[in-house]
N, C-alpha and C positions, 0 to 999 in steps of 0.2 A: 904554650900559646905563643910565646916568644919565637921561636924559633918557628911553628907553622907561618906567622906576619911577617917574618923574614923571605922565606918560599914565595910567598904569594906575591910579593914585590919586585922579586927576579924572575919573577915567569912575567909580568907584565908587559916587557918590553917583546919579550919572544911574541907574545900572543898579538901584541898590534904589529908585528911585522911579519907573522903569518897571514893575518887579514890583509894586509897590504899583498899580498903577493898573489890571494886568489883573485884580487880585484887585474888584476896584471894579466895583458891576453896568451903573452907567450906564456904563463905560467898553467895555463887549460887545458895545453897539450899535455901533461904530466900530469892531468887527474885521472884517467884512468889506468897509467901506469900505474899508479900510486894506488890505487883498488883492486888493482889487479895482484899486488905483492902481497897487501893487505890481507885479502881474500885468500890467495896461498900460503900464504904465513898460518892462516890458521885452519886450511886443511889440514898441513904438516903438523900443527899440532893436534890432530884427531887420528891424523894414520895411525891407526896399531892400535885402537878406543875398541876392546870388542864389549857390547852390551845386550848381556844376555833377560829376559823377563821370562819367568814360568808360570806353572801350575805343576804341583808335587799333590798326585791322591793315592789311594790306597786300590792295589790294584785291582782288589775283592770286591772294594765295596763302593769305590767311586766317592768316596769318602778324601775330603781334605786331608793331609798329613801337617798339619800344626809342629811350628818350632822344629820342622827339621831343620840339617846344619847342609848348607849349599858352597862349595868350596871348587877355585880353579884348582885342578889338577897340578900337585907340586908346587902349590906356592900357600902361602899363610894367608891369601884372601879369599874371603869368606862372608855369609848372611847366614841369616834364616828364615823359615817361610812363616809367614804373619798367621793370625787365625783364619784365614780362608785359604789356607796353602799359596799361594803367590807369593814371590820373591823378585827381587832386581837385584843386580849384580852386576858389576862393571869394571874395566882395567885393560892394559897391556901383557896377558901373559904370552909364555911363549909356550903353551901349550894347546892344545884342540879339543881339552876335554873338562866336566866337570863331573865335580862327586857328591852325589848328594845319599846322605845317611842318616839315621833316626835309628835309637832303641827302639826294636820290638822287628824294626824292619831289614830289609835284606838291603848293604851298600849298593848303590848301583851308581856306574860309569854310564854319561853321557856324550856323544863327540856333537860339539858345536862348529859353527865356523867364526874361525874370527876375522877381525877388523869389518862388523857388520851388526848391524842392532835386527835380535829376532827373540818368539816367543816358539818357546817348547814345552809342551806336554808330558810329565813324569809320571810312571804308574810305579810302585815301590811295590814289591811281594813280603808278606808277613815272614819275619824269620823263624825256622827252630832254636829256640834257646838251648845254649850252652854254657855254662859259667867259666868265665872267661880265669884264669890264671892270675890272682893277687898278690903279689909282694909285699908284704907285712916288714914296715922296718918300725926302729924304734919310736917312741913318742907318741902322741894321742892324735888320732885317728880327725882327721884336721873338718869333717862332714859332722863328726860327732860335737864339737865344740860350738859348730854354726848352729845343730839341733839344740843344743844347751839353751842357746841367744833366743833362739824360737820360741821356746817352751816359758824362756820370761819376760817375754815380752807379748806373748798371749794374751794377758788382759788388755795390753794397748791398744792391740789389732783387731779381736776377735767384736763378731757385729753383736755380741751377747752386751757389750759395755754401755751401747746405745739403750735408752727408754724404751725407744720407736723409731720405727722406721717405715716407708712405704717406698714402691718403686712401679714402673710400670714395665709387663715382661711380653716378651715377643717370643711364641714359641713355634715353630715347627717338624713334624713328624711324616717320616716316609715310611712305608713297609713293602718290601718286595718278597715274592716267592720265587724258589729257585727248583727246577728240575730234583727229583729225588735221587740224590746220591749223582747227582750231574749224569745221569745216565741216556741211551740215546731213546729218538723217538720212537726206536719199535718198544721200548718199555710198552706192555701191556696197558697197563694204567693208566700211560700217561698220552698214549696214543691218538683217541680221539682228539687231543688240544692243541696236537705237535705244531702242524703248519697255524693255529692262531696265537701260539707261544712264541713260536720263529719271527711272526711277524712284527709281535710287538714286546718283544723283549726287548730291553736295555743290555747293551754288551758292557762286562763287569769286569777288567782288567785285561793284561796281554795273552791271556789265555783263551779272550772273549765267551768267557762263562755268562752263559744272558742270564736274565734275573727279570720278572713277569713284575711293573709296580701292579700293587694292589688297592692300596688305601693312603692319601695325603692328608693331612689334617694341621692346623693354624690357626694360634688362638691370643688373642692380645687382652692383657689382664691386667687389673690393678690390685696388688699385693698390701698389705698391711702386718705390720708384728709389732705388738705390745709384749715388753717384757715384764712386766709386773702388776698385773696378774700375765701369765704369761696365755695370748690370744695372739691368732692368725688369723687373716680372714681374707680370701680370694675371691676378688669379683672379675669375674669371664664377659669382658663388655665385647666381645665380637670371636665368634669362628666360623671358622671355614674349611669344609668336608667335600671332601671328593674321594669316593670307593666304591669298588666293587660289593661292598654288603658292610653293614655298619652306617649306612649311608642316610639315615632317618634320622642320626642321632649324634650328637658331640660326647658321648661318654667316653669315648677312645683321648678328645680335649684333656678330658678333667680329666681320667687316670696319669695323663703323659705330665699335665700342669703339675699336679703334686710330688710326684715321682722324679722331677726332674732336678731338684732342688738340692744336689749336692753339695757338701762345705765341707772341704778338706783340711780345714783346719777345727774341726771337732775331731774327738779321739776314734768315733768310729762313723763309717759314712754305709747308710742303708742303700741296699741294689738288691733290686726284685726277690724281696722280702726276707732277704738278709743283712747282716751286721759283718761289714768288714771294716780290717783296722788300718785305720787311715794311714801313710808315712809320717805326718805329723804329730800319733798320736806318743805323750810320754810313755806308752809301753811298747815304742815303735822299736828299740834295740832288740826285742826278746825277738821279732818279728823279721826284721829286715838288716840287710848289712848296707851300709850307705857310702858312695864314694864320691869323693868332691873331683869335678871333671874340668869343671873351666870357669871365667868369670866374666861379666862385657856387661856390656850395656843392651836393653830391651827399649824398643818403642824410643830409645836417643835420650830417655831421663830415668830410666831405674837401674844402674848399677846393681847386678843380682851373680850369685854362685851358684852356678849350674851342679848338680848334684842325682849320683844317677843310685836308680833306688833299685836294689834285687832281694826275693824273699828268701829267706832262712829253709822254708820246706812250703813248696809249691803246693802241696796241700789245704796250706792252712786258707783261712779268707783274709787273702791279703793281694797286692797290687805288684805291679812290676812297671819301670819306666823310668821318668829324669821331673826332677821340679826345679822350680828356678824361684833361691830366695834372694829379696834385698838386705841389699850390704848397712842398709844405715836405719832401717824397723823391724828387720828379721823377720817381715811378713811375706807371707805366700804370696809369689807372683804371680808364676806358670806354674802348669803343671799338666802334663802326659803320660798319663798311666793306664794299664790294663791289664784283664784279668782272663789267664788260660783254664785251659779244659780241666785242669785237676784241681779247680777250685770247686767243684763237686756241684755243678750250677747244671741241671740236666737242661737239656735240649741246649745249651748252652757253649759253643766252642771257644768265642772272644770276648772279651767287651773293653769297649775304649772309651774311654774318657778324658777330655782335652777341657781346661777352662783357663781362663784368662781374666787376674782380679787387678782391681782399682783401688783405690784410696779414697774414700767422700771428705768431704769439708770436716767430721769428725777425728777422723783419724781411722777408724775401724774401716776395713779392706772386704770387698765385694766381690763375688766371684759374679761378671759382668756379662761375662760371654762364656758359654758351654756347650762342647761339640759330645755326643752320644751316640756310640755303634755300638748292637747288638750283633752277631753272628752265630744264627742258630740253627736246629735242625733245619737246612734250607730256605730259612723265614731269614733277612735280612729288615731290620729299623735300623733307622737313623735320628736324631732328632738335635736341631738349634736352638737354642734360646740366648736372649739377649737382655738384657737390664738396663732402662735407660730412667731417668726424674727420677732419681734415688733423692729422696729426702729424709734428714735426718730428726730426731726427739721434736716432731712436730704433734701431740699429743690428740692423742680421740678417744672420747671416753668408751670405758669400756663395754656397753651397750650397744654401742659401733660395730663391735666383735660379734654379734649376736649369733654368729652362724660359721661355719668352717668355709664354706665355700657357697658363692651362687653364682647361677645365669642368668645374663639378661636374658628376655623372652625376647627380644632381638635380637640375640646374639647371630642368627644365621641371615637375615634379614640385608644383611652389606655386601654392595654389588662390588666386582673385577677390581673399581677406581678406587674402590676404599682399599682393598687390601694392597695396591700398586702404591700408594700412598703412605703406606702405612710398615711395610714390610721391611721389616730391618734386613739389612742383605741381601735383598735382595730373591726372586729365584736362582738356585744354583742350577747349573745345567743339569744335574740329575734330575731335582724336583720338577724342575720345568717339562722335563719327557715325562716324566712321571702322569703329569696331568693332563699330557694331549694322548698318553698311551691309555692309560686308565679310563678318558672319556670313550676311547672308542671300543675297549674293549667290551663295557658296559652294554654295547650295542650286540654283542653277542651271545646268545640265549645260550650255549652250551658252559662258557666261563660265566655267566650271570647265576645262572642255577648251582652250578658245584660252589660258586662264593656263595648263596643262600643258602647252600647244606654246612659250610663251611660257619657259618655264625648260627643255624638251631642249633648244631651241635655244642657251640659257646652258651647260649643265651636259653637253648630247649625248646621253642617255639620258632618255626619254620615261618619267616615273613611274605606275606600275597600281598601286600603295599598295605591295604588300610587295615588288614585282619591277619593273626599272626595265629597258628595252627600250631597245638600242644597242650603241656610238656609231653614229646615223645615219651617220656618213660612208663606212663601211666598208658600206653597203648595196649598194651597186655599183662594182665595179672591172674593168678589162682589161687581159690579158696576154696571152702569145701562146702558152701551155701552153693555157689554162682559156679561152681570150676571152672572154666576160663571167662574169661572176664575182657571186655573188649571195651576201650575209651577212646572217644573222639570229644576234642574240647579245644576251644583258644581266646582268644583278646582282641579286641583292638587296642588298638598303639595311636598315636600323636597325628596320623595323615589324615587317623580318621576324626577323631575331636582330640582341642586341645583343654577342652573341660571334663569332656563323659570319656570311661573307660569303663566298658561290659564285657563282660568273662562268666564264660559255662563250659558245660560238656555235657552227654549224655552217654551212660555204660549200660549194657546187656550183658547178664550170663545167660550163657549156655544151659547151664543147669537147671537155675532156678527159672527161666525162661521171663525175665522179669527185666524192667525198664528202668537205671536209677537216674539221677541227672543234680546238678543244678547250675542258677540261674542271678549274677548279682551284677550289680550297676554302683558305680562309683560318681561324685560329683566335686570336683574342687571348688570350693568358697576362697580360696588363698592360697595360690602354689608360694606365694612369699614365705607362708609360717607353714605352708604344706597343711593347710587345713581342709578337710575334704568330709563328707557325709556317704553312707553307701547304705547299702539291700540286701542282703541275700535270700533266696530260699536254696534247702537243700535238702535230698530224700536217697538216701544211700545207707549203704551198711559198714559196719565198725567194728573192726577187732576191741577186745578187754584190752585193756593197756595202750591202746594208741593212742598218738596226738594230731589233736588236732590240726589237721593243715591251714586253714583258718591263723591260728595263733602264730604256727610256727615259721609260716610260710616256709619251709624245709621239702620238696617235694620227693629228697630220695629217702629222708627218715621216714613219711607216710608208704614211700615203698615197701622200707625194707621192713617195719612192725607190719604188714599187707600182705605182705605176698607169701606164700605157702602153707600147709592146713591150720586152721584153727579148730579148736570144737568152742570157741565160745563169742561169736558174733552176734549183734543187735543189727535191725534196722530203727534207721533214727530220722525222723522230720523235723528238721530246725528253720525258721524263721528270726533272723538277724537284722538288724540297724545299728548303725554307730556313727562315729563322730571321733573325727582324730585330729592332730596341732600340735605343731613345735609351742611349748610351753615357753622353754627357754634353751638359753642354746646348750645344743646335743642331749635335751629332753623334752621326747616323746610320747604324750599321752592318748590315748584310746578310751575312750567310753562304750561297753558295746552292750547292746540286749539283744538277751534270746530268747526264742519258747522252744524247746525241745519235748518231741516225743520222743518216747525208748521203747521198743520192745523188744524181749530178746531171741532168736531164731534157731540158735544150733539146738540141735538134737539132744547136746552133750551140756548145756547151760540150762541149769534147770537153778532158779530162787526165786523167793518169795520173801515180804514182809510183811508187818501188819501197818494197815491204815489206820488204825482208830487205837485209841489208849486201849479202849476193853481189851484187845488184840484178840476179835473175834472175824475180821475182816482180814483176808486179803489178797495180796494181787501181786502181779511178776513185770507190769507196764510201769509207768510214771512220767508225768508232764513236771516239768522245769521251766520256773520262769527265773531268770535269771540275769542280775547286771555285773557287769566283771568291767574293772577299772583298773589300766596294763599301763606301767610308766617303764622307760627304757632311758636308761642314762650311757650313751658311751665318749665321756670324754674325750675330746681329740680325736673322734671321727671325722672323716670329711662324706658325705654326702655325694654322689654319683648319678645323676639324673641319666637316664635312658628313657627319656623321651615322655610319658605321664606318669614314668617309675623313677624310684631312687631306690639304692641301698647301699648300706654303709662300708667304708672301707679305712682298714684302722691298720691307717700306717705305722704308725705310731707307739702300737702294742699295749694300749692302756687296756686296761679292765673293762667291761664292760655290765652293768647290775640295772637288774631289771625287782618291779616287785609289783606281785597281782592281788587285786582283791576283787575278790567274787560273793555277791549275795543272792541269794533265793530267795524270791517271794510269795507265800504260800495263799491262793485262792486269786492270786493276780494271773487272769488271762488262764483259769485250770492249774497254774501251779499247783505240786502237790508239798512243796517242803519250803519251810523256813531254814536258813542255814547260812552258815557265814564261813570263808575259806579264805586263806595269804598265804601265797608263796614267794618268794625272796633268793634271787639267784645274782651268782656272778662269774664271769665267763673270763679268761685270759689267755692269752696266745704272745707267747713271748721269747726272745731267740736268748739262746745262752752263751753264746760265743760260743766257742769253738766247739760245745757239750752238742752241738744241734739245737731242734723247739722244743719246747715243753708248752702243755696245754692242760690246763683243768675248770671244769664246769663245775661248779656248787651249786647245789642248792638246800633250800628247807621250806617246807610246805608245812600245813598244817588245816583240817576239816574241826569244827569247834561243835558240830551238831551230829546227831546220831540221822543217819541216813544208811539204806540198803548202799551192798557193798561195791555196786557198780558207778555210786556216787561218789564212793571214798578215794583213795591213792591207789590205784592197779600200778604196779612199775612195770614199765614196758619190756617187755619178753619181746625175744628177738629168734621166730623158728624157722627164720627161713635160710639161704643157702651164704647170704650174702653179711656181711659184720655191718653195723653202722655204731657209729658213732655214740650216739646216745641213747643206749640201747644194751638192756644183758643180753650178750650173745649166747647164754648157755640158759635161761629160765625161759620155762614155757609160759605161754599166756595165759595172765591172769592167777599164775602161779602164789605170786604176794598182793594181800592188799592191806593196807594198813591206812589209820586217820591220821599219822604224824612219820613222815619223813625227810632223812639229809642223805643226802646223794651224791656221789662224786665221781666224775666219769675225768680221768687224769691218763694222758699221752706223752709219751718221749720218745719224740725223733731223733736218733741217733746220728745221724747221717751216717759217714762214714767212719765213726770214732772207735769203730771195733773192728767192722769188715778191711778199713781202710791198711790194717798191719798186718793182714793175712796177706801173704807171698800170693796164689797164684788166684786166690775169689776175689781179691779187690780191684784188679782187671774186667771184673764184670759190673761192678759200678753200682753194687747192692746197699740197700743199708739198710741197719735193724729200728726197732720200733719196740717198746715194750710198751702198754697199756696195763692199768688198775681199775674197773668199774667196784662201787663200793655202796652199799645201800643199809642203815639204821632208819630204825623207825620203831612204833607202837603201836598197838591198836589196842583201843579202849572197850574190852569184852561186857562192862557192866554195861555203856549205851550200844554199839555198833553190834555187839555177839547177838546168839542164839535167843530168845524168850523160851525161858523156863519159870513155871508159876512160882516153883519155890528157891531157886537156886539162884536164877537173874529174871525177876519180874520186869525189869528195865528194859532186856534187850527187843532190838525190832527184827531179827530174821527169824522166819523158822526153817526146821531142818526139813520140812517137808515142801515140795512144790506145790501149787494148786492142782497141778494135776496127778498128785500121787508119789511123783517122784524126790527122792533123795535128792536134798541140794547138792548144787556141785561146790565142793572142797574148796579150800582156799588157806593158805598160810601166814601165820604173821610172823613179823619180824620183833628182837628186841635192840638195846644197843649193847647188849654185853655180847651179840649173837650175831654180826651182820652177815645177809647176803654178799660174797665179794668172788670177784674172778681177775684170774690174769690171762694175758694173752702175750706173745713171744713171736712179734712179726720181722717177716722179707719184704723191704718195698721197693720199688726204682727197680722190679724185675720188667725186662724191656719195656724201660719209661713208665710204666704205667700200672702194671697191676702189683698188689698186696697180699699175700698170702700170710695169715695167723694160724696161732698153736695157741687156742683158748682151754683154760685150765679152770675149772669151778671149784673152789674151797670149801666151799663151807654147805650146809643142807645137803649131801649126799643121800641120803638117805629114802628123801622124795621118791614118790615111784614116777616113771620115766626121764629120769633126769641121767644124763651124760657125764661128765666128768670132764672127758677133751672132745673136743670137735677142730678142728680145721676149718678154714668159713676165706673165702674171695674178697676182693673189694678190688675198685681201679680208680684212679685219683694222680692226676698231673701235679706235683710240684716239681718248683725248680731246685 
């Protein structure tokens, strides 16, 4: 302070005899000289100033390149590009060129001009990895020491520490289609769209690869996470859709909302329905070799160690790329990583992942911003999100939670300003052509219609705007009542009511020269708890052992127990009402009544039982009045609204247990039987790390009343060409029926954990599958068997038909004796189909029974 008071006391006199001097006329001629040195003095200090601004993208995908390293040529100054690829850059070199380079990409040399302020445009090409040459000296591995710091100081950081938390998320998604195999327009196929391809394709790096947008979508949402009980709960307060098909509906929102939610600092991080192991995870050594690269400063206040990440065996599910951790929390900063083609991801060539976390008021670190490239068979997404009002242990009870996920019924309802308002980052120049190429393409009925064949084919039902035409599958089938069999049926959807949803069909055979159909209506009382009322009538025929499509809504398992000969069909008239509601959250109850008639038709289905205790009556028909009460529990689903539909989607891989009860009521509405029926199931899909998925369905059923055998447990026989799932591929129909059975239809994807070490077949990108169907059970002979006066006075069938004939046969099971078969499958043969080696065990003996069969299936995974 001293010595500033000193300073300011000797400038005084200077500064009033400067004053004095501009007051002075001769001293006037010398202000502009004096401006004019001035002025040159500090040109001369800018001569030689070159400053350069970019944009660094991907040259594929038009995609920002995040955290690359921007460097004058030959000299130690340097940047990097922020989450939106932009950089600035500035200095005297004496060079004319810059280098800008990224893991995963190919270096490239740029020539600038200097002493001149400009912006340049960077397109980077994906590089071939090679592992680059390591020098192993002594001491511990200095990446390895910084993971140590990480892994304890995890509970500091990690957002698991928090109660609660809530934030508000900005997302959006691009999808582009690209030429097949980049091939030219006389392509057969591709020919008819060439010059409306040309015209509104987006050019996709320096090779100007176009790329066709297809579908945009943006969705701003408020997030909640309770950790104890542990509850999510996403509310979709506004999206915004623009596509080629999908274009009714925000489901493409909510898949991309849940699915986007990466966190790299959990041990393993899910990508499109797989488990891969994070760099951060503690069994990241067995996994990855990790090298410390460099150290600076991010954003001007996190001090972080650059650290570049390479896999052990590119096989595995694992990541390649560079993170960036802090020097004083050893929390995850940045991070840039991505995963190649030999991570066994089909249709699948790249995928990239950039995020960028924060710190909140608690201490636990947020991954804020995340950049998402897929690169796939020709399909090119993209997708942003952003995180912004993170609030931390702000408490809501857990009631709050009620539901996984909902939409406003608003949601699409906000005009251009809202979203311009609202949109974090803006449009980037891709998205924005994206949206003036997509409107106009809309306008052209030859790309409008192949994107409507392009989502029946998704969804099964071909959209006409208010009426949607389906499911395709059910358009042709064969039996031995009808032989061919022809179905026309469809819906409305949400254009046409956003309360009534009506859905029917009507089918003719050929054969049997006959009319089947039906006809139901749906009403929502509360799409908030999804509470709705409905109708049906329906008058068709039915294999012994199929299920009901009704219950199962499964429309290729009604296929595949369907289609090909049966000898034992019924026609059946059912009359339906019910009542359904989210109870509580992720249970789902169903109330439903029916009257069913039955009668049975094939030639080859010949039984009978008695009506009356005398058992001097009887008859091979029977009315069913009946109420069945279906609860559905799938924890940690999220709910997926397409428009007056949901269905669930379980990311999460929890269990899923359902349990039915069903009563008959005898002389209510012509019912003929009193009878009481529970069944009790539980369904899992769950990845095993590196073993591939495993899958298994349980159940156990159980009939408590003596009723003919068409009312009891038929296990569904599977004779036709095709495997399903739930389903014995190798027993004929109606082969077992039993009043007490447990079930178990069990799956292992292998992926490539076998094919993958064969030398010259794992080039083809196959992998194995083995399945177990498995079936115990009872049948109680003193009520459900044969009536014999002296042997079983009790039972209700007899062996003769009303009309003479022999009843048709049937099996029972015990549990010291089960029904079981294997099957020994190839799947991912060109993407798509499945070919098994089904093996039957046990009941050989039956007459027409197989042993092995071979049986088709086709099914996209990735």
């Amino acid at each position: 302070m001293l010595n500033f008071f000193s300073i300011y006391l000797i400038k005084q006199p200077l500064l009033l005899m400067f004053i004095t001097l501009i007051k002075n006329k001769a001293f006037k001629i010398f202000i502009p000289i004096l401006t004019n040195f001035f002025l040159s003095s500090f040109l001369l200090s800018i001569i030689g100033q070159t400053t350069i601004e970019g944009h660094v993208t991907d040259a594929q995908t038009l995609e920002p390149v995040v955290f690359a390293n921007v460097l004058f040529q030959g000299t130690n100054k340097g940047t990097i590009t922020d989450f939106n690829g932009f950089f600035s850059i500035s200095g005297n070199p004496a060079t004319d060129s810059l280098i800008i380079s990224f893991v995963g990409y190919e270096t490239k040399t740029v020539r600038i001009k200097k002493d001149t302020v400009q912006f340049i445009e960077i397109q980077l090409n994906p590089a071939t990895y090679a592992l680059e040459e390591v020098v192993v000296r002594p001491g511990e591995n200095p990446a390895h020491i910084i993971l140590r710091k990480v892994w304890a100081n995890r509970k500091f950081n990690h957002i698991e520490k928090l109660s609660s938390y809530q934030y508000e998320n900005y997302s959006r998604s691009t999808v582009f289609l690209r030429k097949f195999g980049y091939k030219s327009d006389n392509e057969s196929f591709f020919k008819p769209f060439a010059k409306t391809f040309n015209e509104n394709a987006v050019s996709t790096g320096e090779e100007a690869i176009p790329a066709l947008p297809s579908y945009i979508t943006e969705s701003l949402s408020d997030v909640y996470f309770l950790n104890s009980p542990k509850r999510e709960y996403t509310y979709i307060k506004a999206m915004n859709t623009e596509g080629l098909a999908f274009d009714n509906t925000g489901m493409v929102s909510q898949l991309v909302t849940k699915q986007e939610n990466f966190y790299f600092p959990d041990n393993t991080v899910s990508l499109i329905d797989k488990s891969f192991i994070s760099p951060l995870s503690r069994m990241g050594l067995f996994y990855y070799k990790y090298y410390l690269m460099d150290s600076g400063f991010i954003d001007g206040r996190y001090y972080c160690y650059e650290i570049k990440i390479v896999p052990r065996r590119e096989e595995d599910p694992v990541f390649r790329g560079t993170m960036w951790i802090n020097d004083t929390t050893f929390a995850l900063k940045r991070i840039s990583v991505e995963v190649g083609k030999k991570a066994e991801l089909n249709f699948i060539q790249r995928i990239k992942i950039q995020q960028d976390y924060e710190q909140a008021d608690s201490g636990a670190w947020f991954a804020v911003k995340t950049r998402f490239m897929a690169d796939g068979a020709n399909i090119f997404v993209t997708n942003y999100s952003e995180k912004s009002k993170i609030k931390v242990n702000q408490y809501h009870d857990p009631g709050f939670y009620a539901s996984d996920m909902k939409v406003s019924y608003k949601a699409l309802d906000y005009d251009d300003d809202f979203w311009e308002n609202r949109r974090e980052n803006s449009y980037e120049r891709l998205d924005s052509l994206a949206v003036q190429r997509i409107s106009s393409l809309k306008k052209t009925k030859g790309i409008r219609i192949t994107a409507l064949l392009v989502e029946a084919a998704i969804k099964g039902y071909y959209n006409f705007g208010r009426f949607e035409a389906g499911p395709y599958l059910f358009l042709y089938n064969f039996n031995d009542i009808e032989g061919s069999r022809l179905r026309l049926g469809g819906r409305t959807n949400i254009d046409f009511s956003k309360h009534w949803i009506l859905e029917g069909y009507l089918a003719y055979g050929m054969r049997d020269a006959s009319f089947k159909g039906s006809l139901q209506a749906e009403y929502f009382l509360s799409k908030e708890r999804w509470h709705k009322i409905g109708a049906q009538f329906r008058d068709d025929i039915e294999n012994a052992g199929s299920v009901d499509e009704f219950y199962t809504q499964n429309s290729f398992l009604t296929f595949a127990t369907t289609f090909g000969g049966s000898d034992k069909m019924a026609r059946s008239r059912i009359w339906r009402v019910w009542m359904e509601t989210d109870l509580l959250r992720n249970i789902h109850v169903k109330a439903v009544f029916s009257n069913k008639t039955f009668q049975p038709l094939s030639t080859d289905f010949y039984f009978a039982y008695y009506r009356d205790e005398e058992k001097t009556i009887l008859a091979d028909n029977y009315i069913t009045s009946e109420l069945a009460l279906i609860f559905r529990y799938q924890p940690k689903s999220t709910y997926v609204l397409d428009g007056n539909r949901r269905f669930p989607v379980n990311f999460n891989k929890s269990p899923v247990f359902s349990f039915e009860y069903y009563k008959g009521f005898k002389g209510f509405i012509r019912g003929d039987f009193d009878y009481h029926k529970v069944s009790a199931g539980i369904y899992h899909n769950f990845t095993a790390g590196g073993a591939g998925t495993m899958i298994y369905d349980l159940s156990f059923t159980k009939v408590f009343t003596a009723l003919p055998f068409p009312l009891l447990i038929t296990l569904a026989g599977n004779q036709s060409f095709f495997r399903a799932n739930r389903t014995y591929n190798l027993m004929n129909y109606g082969e077992f029926v039993l009043d007490e059975a447990i079930e178990l239809f069990y799956a292992w994807h292998m992926d490539g954990l076998i094919i993958n070490r064969l030398p010259l077949i794992r080039k083809l990108d196959w992998r194995t599958v083995i399945t177990a169907h498995a079936a115990f059970g009872d049948f109680n002979e003193k009520y459900n068997g044969y009536y014999n006066r002296d042997l079983n006075p009790k039972g209700i069938l007899s062996d003769i038909s009303i009309d003479g004939h022999p009843a048709t046969p049937f099996y029972s099971l015990t549990y010291s004796m089960p029904y079981a078969e294997l099957s020994y499958g190839i799947e991912n043969i060109f993407k798509f189909f499945r070919v098994d080696l089904i093996q039957r065990l046990t009941y050989l003996d039956h007459p027409g029974v197989h042993q092995f069969a071979v049986k088709i299936s086709g099914v996209f995974r990735f």
